[in-house]
BAZA-82000 format. One record per residue (C-alpha): x, y, z; residue in one letter. Coordinates in steps of 0.001 Angstrom, whole numbers, m for minus. Each point is the difference from the previous one (the first is absolute). Last residue first. Layout:
! residues N
<x->X y->Y z->Z type->A>
...
***
This chain:
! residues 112
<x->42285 y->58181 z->78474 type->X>
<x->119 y->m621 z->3673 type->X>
<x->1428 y->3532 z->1134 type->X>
<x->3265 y->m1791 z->1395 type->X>
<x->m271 y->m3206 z->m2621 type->X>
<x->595 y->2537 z->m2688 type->X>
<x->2295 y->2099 z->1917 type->X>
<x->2807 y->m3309 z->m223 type->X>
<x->m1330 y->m321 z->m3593 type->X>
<x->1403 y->3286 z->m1109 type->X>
<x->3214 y->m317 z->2293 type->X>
<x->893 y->m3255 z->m1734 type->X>
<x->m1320 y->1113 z->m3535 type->X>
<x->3547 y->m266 z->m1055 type->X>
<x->2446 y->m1633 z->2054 type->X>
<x->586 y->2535 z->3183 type->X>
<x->3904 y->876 z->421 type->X>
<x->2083 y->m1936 z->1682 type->X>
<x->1808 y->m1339 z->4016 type->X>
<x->m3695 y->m854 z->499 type->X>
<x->517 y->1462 z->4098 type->X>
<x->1735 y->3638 z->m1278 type->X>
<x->m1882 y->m197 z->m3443 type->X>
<x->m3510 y->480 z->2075 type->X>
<x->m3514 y->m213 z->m1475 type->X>
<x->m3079 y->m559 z->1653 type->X>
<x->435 y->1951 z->3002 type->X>
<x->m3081 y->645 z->1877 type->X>
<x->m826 y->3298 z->2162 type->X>
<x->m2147 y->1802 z->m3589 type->X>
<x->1739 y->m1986 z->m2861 type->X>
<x->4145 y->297 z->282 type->X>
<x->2667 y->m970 z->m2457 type->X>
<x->2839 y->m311 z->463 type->X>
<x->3300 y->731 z->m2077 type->X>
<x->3392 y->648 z->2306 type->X>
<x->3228 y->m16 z->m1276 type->X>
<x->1407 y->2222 z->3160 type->X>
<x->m1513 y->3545 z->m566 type->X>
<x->m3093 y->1784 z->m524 type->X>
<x->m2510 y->1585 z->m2583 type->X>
<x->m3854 y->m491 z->1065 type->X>
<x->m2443 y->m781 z->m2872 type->X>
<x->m3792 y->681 z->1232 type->X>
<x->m2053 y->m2260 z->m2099 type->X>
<x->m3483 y->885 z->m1527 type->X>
<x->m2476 y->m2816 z->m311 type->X>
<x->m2139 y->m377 z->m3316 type->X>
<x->316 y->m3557 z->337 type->X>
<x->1369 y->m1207 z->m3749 type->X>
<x->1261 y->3269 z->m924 type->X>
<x->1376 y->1334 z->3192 type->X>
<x->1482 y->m3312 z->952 type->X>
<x->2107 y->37 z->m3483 type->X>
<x->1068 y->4088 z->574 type->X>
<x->1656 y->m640 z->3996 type->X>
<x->1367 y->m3058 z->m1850 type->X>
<x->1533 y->1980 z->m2996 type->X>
<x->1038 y->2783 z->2686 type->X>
<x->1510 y->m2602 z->2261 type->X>
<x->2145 y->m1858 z->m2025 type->X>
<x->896 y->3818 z->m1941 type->X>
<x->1374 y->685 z->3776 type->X>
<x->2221 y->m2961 z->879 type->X>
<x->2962 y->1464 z->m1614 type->X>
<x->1693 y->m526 z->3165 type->X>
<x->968 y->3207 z->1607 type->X>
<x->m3913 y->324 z->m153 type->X>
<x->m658 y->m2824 z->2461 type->X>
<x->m3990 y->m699 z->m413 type->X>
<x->m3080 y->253 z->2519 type->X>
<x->m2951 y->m425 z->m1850 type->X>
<x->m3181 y->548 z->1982 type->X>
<x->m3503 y->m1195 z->m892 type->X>
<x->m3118 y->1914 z->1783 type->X>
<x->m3005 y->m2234 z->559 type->X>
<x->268 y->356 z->3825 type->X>
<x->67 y->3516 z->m229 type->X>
<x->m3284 y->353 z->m2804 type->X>
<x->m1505 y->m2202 z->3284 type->X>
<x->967 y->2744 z->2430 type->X>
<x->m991 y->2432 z->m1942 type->X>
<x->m3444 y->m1146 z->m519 type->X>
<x->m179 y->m459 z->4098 type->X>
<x->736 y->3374 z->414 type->X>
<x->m2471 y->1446 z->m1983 type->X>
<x->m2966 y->m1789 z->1402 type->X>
<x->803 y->438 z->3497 type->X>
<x->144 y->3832 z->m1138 type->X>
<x->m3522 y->m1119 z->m1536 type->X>
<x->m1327 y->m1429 z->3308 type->X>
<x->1134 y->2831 z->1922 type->X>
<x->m1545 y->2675 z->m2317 type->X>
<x->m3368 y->m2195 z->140 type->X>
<x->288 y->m106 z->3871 type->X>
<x->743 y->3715 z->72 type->X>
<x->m3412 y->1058 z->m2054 type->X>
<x->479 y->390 z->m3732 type->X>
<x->m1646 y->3097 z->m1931 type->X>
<x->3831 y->1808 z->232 type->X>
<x->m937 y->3139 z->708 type->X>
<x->m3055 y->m197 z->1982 type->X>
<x->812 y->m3091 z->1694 type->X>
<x->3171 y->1773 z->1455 type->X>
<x->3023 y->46 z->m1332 type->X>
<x->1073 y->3731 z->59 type->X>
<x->3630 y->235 z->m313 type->X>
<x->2032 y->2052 z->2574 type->X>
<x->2250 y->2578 z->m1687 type->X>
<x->3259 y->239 z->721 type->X>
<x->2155 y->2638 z->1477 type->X>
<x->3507 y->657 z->m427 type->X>
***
């Protein structure tokens, strides 16, 4: 299989190198920050726990416009992740969140 070598010189692409660098740069820092403002449920599903975190997963959607990633598992669990920080977490609270917990745990995390 052969493949075809793409023509990106300044001719094509009416950017010199530098300005293709700096916008790859550009890219990759924007998804890094959309990473770090990702929220992750991670629920037991043997449980029951999953309509908990579907009605959250909906509530922060609607007040923050933030997507969450729901992640089925095992062993009672319910946390709740926001980019590398945990701001939620049934294993160490022994509960569920109270309501608006979670809501105005992200609140004071994107200082709103």
């Amino acid at each position: 299989m052969r493949f075809k070598r793409a023509d990106m010189s300044e001719e094509t692409t009416g950017k010199s190198w530098q300005e293709l660098k700096q916008q790859i740069q550009q890219e990759i820092s924007t998804a890094s920050e959309r990473e770090k403002k990702r929220l992750t449920i991670t629920y037991c599903g043997g449980c029951g726990y999953e309509p908990r975190a579907e009605a959250l997963a909906f509530e922060v959607g609607r007040e923050f416009g933030i997507a969450a990633d729901l992640y089925r598992t095992t062993g009672g669990l319910f946390e709740v992740d926001f980019g590398e920080s945990r701001i939620f977490s049934k294993l160490v609270l022994g509960r569920f969140p109270e309501e608006g917990e979670v809501l105005e745990a992200l609140r004071a995390r994107l200082g709103k």
